[in-house]
PATIMAR-610707 format. One record per residue (C-alpha): x, y, z; residue in three letters. Coordinates in steps of 0.5 Angstrom, whole numbers. Example, Ala and Ser with C-alpha at 12.3 -4.5 7.8 and 13.67 -1.06 7.14 Angstrom:
2
{{25, -9, 16}, 'ALA'}
{{27, -2, 14}, 'SER'}
END
This chain:
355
{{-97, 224, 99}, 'UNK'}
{{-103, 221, 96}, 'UNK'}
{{-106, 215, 99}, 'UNK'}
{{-108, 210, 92}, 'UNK'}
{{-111, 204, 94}, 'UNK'}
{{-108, 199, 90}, 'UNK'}
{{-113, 198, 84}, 'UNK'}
{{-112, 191, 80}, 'UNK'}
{{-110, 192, 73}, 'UNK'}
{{-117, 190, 69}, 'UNK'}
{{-116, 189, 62}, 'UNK'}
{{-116, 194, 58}, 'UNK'}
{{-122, 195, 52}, 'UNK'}
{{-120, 196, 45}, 'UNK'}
{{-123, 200, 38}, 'UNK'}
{{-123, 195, 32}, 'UNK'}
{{-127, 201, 27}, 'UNK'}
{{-123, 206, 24}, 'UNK'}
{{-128, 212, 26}, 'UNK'}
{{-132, 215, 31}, 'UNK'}
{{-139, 214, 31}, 'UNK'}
{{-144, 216, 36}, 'UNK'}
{{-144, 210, 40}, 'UNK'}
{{-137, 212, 42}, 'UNK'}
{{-141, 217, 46}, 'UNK'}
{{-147, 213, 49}, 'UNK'}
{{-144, 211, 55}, 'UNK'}
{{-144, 204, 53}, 'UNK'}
{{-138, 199, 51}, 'UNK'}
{{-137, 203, 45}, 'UNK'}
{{-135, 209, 49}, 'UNK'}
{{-131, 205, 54}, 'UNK'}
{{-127, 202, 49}, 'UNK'}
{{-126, 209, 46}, 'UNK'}
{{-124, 211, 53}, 'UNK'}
{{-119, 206, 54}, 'UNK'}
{{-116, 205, 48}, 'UNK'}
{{-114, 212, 46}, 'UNK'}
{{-114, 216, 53}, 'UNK'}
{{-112, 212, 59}, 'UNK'}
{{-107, 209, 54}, 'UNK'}
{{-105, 216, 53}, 'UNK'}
{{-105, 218, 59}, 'UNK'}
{{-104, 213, 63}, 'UNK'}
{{-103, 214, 72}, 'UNK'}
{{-105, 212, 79}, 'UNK'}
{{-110, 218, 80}, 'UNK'}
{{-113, 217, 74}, 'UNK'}
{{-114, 210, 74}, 'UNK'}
{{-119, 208, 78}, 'UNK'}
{{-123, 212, 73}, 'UNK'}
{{-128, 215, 77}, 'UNK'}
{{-133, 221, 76}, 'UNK'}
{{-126, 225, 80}, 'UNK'}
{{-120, 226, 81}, 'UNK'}
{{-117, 225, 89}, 'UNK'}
{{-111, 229, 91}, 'UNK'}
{{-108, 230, 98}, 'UNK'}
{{-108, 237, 101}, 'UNK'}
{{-102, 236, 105}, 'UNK'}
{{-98, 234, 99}, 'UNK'}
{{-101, 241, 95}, 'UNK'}
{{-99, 245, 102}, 'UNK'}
{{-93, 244, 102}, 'UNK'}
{{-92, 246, 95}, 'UNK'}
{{-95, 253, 97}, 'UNK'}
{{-100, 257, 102}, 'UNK'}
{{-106, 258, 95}, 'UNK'}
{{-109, 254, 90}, 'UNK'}
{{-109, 256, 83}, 'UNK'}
{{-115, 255, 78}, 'UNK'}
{{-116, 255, 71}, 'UNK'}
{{-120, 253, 65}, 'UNK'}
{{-119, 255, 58}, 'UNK'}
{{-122, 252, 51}, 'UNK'}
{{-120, 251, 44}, 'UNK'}
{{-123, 251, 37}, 'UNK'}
{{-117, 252, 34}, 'UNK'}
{{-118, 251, 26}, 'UNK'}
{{-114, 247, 23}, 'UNK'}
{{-112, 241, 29}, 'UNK'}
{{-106, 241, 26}, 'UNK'}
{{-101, 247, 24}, 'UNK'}
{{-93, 248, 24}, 'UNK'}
{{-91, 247, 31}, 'UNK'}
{{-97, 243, 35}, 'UNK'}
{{-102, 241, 34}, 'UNK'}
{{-110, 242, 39}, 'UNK'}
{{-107, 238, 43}, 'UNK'}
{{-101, 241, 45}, 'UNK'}
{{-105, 248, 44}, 'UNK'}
{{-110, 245, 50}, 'UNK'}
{{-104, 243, 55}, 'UNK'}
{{-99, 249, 54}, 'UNK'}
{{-105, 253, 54}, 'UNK'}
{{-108, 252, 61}, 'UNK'}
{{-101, 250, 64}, 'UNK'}
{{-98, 258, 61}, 'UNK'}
{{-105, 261, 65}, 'UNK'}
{{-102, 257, 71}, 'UNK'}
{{-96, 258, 70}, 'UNK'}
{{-96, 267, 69}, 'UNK'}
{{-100, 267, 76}, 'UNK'}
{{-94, 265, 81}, 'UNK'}
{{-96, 257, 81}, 'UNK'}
{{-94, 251, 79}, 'UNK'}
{{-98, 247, 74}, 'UNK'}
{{-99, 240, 78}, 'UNK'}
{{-106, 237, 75}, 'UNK'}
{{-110, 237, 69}, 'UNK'}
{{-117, 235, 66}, 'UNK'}
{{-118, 234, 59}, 'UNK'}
{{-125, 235, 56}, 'UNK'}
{{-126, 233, 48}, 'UNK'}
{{-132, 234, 44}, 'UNK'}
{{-131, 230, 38}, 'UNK'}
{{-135, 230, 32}, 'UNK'}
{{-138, 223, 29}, 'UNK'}
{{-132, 221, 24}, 'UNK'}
{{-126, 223, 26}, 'UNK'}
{{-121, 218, 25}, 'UNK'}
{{-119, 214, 31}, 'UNK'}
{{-112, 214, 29}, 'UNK'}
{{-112, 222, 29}, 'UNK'}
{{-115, 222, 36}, 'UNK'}
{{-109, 218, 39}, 'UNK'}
{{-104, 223, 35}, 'UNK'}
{{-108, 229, 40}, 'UNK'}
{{-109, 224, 46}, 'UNK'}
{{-100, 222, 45}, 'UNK'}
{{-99, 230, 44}, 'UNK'}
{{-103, 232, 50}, 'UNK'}
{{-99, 226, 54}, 'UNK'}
{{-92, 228, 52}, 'UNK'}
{{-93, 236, 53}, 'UNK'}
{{-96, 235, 60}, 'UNK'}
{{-90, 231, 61}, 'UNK'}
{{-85, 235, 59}, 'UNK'}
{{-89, 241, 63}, 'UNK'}
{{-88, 236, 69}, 'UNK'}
{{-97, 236, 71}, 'UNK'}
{{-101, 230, 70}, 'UNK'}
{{-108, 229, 66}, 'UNK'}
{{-112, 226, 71}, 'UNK'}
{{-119, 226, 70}, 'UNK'}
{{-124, 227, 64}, 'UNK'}
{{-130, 228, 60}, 'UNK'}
{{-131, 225, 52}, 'UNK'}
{{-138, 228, 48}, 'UNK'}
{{-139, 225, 41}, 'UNK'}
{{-143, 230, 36}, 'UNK'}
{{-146, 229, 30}, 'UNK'}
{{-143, 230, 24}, 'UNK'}
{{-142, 237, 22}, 'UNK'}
{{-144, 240, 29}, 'UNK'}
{{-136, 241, 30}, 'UNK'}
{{-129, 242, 27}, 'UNK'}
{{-127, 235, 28}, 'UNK'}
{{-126, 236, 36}, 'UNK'}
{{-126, 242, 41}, 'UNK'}
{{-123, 240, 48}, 'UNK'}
{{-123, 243, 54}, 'UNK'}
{{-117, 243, 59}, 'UNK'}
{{-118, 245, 67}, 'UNK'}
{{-111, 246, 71}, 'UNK'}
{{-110, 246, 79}, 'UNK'}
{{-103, 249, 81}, 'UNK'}
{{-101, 251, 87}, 'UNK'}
{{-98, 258, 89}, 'UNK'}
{{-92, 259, 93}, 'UNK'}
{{-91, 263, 99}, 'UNK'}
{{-89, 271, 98}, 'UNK'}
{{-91, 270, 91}, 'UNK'}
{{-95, 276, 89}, 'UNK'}
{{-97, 279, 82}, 'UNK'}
{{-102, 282, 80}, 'UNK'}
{{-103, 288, 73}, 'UNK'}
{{-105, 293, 78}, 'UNK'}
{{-98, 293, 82}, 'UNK'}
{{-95, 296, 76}, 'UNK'}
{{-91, 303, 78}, 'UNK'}
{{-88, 308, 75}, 'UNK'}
{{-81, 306, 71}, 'UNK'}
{{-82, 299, 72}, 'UNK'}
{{-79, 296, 65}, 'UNK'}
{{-84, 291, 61}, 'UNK'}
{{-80, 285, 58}, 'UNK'}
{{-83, 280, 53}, 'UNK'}
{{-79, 273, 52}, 'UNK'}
{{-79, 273, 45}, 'UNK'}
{{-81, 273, 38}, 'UNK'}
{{-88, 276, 37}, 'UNK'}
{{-94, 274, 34}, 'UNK'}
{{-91, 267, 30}, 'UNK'}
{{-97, 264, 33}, 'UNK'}
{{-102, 268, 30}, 'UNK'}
{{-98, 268, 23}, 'UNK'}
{{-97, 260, 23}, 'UNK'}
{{-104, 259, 24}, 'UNK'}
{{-107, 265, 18}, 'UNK'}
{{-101, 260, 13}, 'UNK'}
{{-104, 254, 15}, 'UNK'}
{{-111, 255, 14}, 'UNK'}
{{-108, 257, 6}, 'UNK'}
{{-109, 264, 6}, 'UNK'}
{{-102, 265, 5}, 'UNK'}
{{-97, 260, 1}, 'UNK'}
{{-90, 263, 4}, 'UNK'}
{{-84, 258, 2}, 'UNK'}
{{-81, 259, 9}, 'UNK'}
{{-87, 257, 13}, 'UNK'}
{{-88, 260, 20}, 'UNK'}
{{-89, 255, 26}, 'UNK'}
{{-93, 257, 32}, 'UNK'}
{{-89, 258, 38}, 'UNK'}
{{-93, 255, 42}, 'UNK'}
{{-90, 252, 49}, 'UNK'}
{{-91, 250, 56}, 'UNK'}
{{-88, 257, 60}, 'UNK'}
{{-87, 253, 67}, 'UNK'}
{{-80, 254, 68}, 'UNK'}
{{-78, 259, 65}, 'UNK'}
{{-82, 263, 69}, 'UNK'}
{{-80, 259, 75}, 'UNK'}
{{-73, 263, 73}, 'UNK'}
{{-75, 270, 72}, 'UNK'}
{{-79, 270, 79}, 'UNK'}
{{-72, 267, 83}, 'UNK'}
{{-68, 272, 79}, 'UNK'}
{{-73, 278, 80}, 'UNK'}
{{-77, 277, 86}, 'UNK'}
{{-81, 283, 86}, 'UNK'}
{{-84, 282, 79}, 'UNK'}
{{-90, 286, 78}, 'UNK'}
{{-95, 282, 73}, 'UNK'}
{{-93, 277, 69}, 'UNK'}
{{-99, 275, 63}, 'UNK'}
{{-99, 270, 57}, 'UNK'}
{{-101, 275, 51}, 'UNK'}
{{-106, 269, 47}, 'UNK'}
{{-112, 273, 43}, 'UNK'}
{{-111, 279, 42}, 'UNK'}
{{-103, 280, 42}, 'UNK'}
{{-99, 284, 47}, 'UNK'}
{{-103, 290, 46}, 'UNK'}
{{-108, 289, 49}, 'UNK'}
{{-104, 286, 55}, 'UNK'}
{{-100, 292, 56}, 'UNK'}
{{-108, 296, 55}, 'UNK'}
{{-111, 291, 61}, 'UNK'}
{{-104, 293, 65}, 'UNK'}
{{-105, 301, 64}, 'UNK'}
{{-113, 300, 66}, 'UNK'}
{{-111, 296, 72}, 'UNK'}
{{-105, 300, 74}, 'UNK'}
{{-108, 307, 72}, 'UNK'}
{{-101, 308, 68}, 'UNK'}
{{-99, 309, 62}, 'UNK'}
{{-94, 305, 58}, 'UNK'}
{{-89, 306, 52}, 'UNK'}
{{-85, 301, 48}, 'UNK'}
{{-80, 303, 43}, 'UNK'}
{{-82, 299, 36}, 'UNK'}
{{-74, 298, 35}, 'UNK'}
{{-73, 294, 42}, 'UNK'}
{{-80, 289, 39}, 'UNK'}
{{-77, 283, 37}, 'UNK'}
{{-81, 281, 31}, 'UNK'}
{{-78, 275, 26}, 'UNK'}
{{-78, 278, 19}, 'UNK'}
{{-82, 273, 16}, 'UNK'}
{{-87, 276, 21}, 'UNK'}
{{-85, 283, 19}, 'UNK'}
{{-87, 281, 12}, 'UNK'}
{{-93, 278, 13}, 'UNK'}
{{-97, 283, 17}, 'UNK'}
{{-95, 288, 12}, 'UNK'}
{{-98, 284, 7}, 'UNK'}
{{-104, 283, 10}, 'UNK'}
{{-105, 289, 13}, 'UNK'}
{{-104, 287, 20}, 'UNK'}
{{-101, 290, 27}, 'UNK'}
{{-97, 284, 30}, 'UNK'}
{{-98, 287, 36}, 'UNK'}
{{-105, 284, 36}, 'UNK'}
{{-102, 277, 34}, 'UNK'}
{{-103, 272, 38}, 'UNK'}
{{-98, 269, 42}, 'UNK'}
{{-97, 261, 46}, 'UNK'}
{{-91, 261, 48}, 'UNK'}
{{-90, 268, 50}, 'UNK'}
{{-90, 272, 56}, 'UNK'}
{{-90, 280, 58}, 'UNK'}
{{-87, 281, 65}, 'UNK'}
{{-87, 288, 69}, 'UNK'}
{{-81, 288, 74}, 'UNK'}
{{-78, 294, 77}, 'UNK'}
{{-73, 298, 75}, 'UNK'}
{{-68, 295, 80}, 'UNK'}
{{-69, 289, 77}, 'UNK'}
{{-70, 289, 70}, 'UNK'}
{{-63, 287, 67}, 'UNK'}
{{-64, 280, 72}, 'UNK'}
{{-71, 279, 69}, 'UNK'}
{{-68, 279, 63}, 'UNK'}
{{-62, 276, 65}, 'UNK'}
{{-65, 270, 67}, 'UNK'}
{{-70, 270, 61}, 'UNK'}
{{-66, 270, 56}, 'UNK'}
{{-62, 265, 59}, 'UNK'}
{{-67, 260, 58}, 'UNK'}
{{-69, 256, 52}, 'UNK'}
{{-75, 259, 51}, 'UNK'}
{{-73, 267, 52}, 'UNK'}
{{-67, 267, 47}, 'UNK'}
{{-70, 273, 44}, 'UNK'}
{{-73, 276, 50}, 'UNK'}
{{-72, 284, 51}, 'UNK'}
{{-74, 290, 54}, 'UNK'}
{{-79, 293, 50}, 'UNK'}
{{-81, 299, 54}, 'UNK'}
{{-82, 302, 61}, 'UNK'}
{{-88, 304, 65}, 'UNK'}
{{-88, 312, 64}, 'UNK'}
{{-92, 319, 67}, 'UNK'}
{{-97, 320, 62}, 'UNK'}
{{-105, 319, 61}, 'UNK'}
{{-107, 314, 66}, 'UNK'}
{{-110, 308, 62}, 'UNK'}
{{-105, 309, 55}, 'UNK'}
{{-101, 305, 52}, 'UNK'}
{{-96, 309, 46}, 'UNK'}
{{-91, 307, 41}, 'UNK'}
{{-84, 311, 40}, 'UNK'}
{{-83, 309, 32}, 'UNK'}
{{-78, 308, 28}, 'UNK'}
{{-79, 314, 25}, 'UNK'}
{{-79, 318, 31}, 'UNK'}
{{-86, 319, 33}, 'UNK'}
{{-90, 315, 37}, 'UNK'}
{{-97, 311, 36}, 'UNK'}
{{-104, 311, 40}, 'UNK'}
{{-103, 303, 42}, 'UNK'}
{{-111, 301, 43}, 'UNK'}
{{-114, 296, 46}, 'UNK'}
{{-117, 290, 40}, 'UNK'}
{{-123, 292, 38}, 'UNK'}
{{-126, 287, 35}, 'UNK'}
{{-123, 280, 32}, 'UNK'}
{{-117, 280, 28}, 'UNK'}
{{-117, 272, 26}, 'UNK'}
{{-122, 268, 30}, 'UNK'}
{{-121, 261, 31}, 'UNK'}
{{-114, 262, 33}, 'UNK'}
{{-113, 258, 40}, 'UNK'}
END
């Protein structure tokens, strides 16, 4: 257990302008304000009140969770801040705790790093800050240490933010892409690519009538619940940037494997469908943030899939393909039409800005 000493309640600052200017960032009065009003109101805890330059955790308590530590950073410059289903807040936090979560750890504790732009309203950085506060929350971590830059007007799309995780991995847990052997199945929990779409929508390039929300969700439980049901799962990778494809082409480079996936199994929304056939668009290039790929035996698969489907999160999960003999390295797709499909690797960016 961390050992806290007992810190007086100082009397917190507060922010009487209605933007940010630079002065919040100088250092000074100014920035403490900022500080104490939007973030420690936000994320308020006993590791980060004392609001040193870092943050003190016990390592007895962190090795009785487990015999690794997992370390991750990640930034986001999302455009638009706000879209259908979250928001850069909840994207930073869901972000970092899934590339926790995929690896085997449990999320425990985060930093938040926030380069705002001069400008930016003060309400609008506390709508971010209780975003962040609440998803951390619901995904069981704490937000405990942190950094605020202020920039010039123009320097920056209102804010970027910079999330660091600490998880801690348990004993026997073990994944890795390179473990992926002949017949093993590859899983996916969901729906496909609705992040990628709903961030393209919300940036008014495409006016739909039934617009498409972000999938974007904290992933530690749900995961949690596919590693007790299958316990020798493979590898296990959240699909972000560059979609699921170019997952599964990481896995058959890493494992010198190939791998086909049938078009039909690929759960996709309809409205996903239709926006890609639009734009011209693969989906299996589409950006996904609450979206797992998992490659578990073949001994195992139906517990996978058991378990996933069984959660919230992985209503739509599915078997969408399988390990094969083949060109080490290639990734096909059985179509609906009965023929198959070279999946390579993303050349390039399909949308940028995107998480």
């Amino acid at each position: 257990m961390n050992v806290i000493s007992f810190i007086p309640r100082r009397p917190r600052g507060k922010v009487h302008v209605p933007t940010v200017t630079l002065a919040h960032g100088g250092g000074g009065k100014a920035m403490k304000d900022l500080i104490d009003d939007v973030f420690v109101e936000a994320f308020d805890n006993p590791l980060l009140a004392p609001l040193d330059d870092q943050a003190r955790l016990d390592l007895a308590e962190l090795a009785c969770q487990g015999d690794r530590l997992a370390f991750s950073t990640d930034s986001f410059v999302i455009d638009p801040l706000v879209f259908p289903g979250g928001d850069i807040g909840k994207l930073a936090v869901c972000g970092t705790v899934n590339d926790l979560a995929v690896g085997g750890a449990t999320p425990l504790y985060l930093s938040c790093a926030v380069i705002i732009e001069e400008g930016v309203s003060i309400d609008f950085l506390r709508q971010i800050a209780g975003s962040m506060a609440s998803t951390a929350r619901g995904a069981g971590v704490a937000i405990v240490t942190g950094d605020t830059k202020v920039v010039n007007k123009g320097a920056c799309d209102g804010m970027f933010i910079t999330t660091t995780g600490i998880g801690v991995v348990p004993a026997g847990v073990e994944l890795g892409a390179h473990r992926a052997r002949l017949g093993d199945a590859v899983l996916v929990n969901g729906l496909l690519g609705d992040h990628g779409a709903a961030i393209l929508c919300a940036r008014g390039d495409m006016a739909l009538q039934s617009p498409i929300e972000s999938d974007c969700a904290p992933l530690q439980d749900l995961v949690g619940a596919l590693l007790r049901a299958a316990p020798n799962t493979r590898f296990i990778r959240d699909p972000t940037r560059g979609g699921v494809a170019t997952v599964l082409n990481e896995i058959a480079e890493a494992a010198q494997v190939a791998i086909e996936i049938e078009e039909s199994a690929t759960p996709l929304r309809d409205e996903v469908r239709g926006f890609c056939d639009i734009l011209g668009l693969d989906p299996l290039y589409l950006a996904n943030e609450g979206k797992i790929v998992a490659i578990a035996p073949p001994e195992e698969a139906q517990q996978a899939l058991g378990a996933m489907s069984a959660h919230p999160l992985g209503k739509a999960a599915s078997i969408i393909g399988k390990v094969v003999a083949g060109e080490p390295g290639r990734v096909t797709m059985r179509t609906t039409f009965g023929g198959r499909r070279i999946v390579d690797m993303l050349v390039g960016e399909q949308l940028p800005r995107i998480c």
